[in-house]
N, C-alpha and C positions, 0 to 999 in steps of 0.2 A: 833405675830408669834406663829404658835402652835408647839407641839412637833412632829408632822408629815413633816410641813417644815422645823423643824433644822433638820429630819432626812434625808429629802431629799437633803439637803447643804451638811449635812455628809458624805451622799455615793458620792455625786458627787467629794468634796473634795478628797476624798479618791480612788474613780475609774478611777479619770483625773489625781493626782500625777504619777511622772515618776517614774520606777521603785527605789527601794531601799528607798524614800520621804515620801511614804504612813504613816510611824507613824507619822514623822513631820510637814505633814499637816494636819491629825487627834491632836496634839496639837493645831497646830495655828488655826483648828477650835474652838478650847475650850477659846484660849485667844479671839478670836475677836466676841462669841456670849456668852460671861460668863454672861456681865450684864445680857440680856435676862433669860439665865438659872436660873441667880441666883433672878432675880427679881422680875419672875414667878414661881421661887420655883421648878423650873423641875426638872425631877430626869432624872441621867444621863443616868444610865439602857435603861430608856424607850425611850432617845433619838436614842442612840444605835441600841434597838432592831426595832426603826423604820428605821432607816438607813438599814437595814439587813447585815449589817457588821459583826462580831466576838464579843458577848458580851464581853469576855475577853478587847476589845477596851476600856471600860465604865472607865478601870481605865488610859490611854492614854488622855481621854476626859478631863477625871477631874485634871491631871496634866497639863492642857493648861488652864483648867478654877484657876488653882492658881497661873500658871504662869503670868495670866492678869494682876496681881497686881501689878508689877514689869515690864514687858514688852510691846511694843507697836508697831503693824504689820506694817510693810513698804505694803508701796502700789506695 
């Protein structure tokens, strides 16, 4: 997966949450694609700015990718 398709997962997570959810599913995006991010070495920025979301999000992103350690997404 390249950093064009986590961007594309990210705006869609983020443009199909219901109102007031949008940051919470911009976390649970970061916990449930952190392996990827982190094992390709992505950089969160650039997911972001492919998503075309609010770079300000990149720091939302990275708190769901340290959440991952610790947490685990219900289906």
């Amino acid at each position: 997966m390249k950093v064009q398709d986590l961007g594309r997962i990210l705006s869609d997570m983020y443009n199909k949450a219901p109102q007031g959810k949008q940051v919470a599913k911009i976390h649970l995006f970061g916990v449930k694609y952190a392996d990827i991010i982190q094992r390709n070495n992505y950089s969160i920025k650039d997911i972001v700015a492919a998503s075309g979301i609010n770079i300000s999000y990149a720091t939302e992103v990275s708190k769901g990718v340290k959440l991952s350690e610790y947490v685990v997404p219900r289906d």
